[in-house]
C-alpha positions, 0 to 999 in steps of 0.5 A: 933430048930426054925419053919425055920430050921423046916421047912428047914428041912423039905422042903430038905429031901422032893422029891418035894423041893421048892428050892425058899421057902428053900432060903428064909428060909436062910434069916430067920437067917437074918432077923427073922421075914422075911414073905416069902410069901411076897417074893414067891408072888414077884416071881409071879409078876416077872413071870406075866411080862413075855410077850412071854414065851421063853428065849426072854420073861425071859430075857426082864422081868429079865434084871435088875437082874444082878451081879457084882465084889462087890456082892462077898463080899456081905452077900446080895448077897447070900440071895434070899429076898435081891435079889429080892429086888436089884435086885443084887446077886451072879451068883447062886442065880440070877439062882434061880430067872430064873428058878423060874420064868421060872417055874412060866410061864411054862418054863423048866429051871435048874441051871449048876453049873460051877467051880466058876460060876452058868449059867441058862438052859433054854429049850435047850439055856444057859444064863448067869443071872450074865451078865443080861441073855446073851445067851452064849455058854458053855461046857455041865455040869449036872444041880445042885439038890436042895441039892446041889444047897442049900449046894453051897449056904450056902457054899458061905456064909461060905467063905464070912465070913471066908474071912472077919476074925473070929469077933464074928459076922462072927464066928455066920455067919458061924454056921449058914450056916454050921448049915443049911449045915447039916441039908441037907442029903448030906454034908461034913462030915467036917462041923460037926468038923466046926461046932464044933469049931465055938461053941468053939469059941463062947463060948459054950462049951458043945454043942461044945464038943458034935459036935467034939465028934460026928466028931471024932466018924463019922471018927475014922475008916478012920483017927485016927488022926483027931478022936484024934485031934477032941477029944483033941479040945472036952476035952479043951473045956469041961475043960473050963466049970469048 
């Protein structure tokens, strides 16, 4: 395992996980020499523009961030380094930016997870980072943990490259969001079957074969049927190795 997924590792089983550090790891499978204090540093200079600390005072300081249609078909978009470069992204990882920032002056801000759209808690108003930091109103949603927050994440990463075909390139791209995915303690248990695939396809075979086995016994006592299924992919990637 490399020091990021260590560390990845490490950060999301902690009580206290630094959800800004734990996006940053993600775009070490990127960029493997990605620094990410540089990064946390550029949310201290972020924070230090905040001239009034209210939702006026983020949104005056965070008003170039936003996001856009084509940001949805853009690998970019899901990592926080590359964000914070453009100062583009998807709805969540622009939540991110705000709350971090928020943190940083002393602001409680939490991310809503809305079906297909993440907006922004800041003390008792809802701003919509995606559209700049609009304040808008919307129906009360519990606030997204880090674990779930991560896991929406790498699965927006996922589907990206689902939607873009199955290259070698995009198959990589999905292992390692769903590498990353189960290294979280709460995930589907369907991404150890997509994880073995993937390592089918990409030609590795035995590990391939171990993740379906490990599926199949993690789901036999409910569904015999995916258990064979996974175990019948398992043997024709075994007879591959001969």
């Amino acid at each position: 395992m490399t020091w990021s997924r260590e560390r990845f590792a490490e950060l999301v089983r902690s009580p206290d996980c630094d959800v800004a550090e734990a996006c940053l790891l993600i775009g070490c499978e990127v960029e493997r020499d990605l620094t990410i204090t540089d990064w946390l540093v550029e949310l201290d200079v972020l924070a230090a523009r905040v001239t009034s600390k209210d939702v006026g005072g983020l949104q005056r300081a965070l008003s170039h961030f936003s996001g856009g249609p084509a940001d949805y078909a853009d690998l970019r978009s899901s990592l926080l380094h590359q964000v914070l470069r453009r100062h583009r992204g998807l709805p969540i990882l622009l939540s991110v930016v705000w709350t971090e920032v928020a943190r940083r002056v002393g602001l409680e801000a939490v991310s809503l997870g809305l079906p297909g759209h993440v907006l922004t808690l800041v003390g008792e108003t809802v701003v919509d980072p995606f559209s700049g930091g609009t304040v808008v109103h919307a129906p009360h949603q519990p606030a997204l943990d880090p674990g779930a927050l991560l896991l929406r994440v790498l699965a927006n990463v996922r589907a990206l490259a689902e939607r873009q075909g199955m290259s070698l390139d995009t198959a990589r791209t999905r292992l390692w969001a769903t590498e990353l995915s189960l290294l979280l303690p709460r995930h589907p248990v369907e991404l150890r079957r997509e994880q073995g695939e993937l390592l089918l396809r990409l030609g590795e075979f035995r590990t391939g074969a171990t993740a379906l086995e490990e599926y199949a016994e993690l789901v036999e006592s409910h569904s015999a049927e995916q258990a064979e299924s996974a175990r019948r992919q398992a043997r024709l990637g075994r007879a591959r190795l001969n």
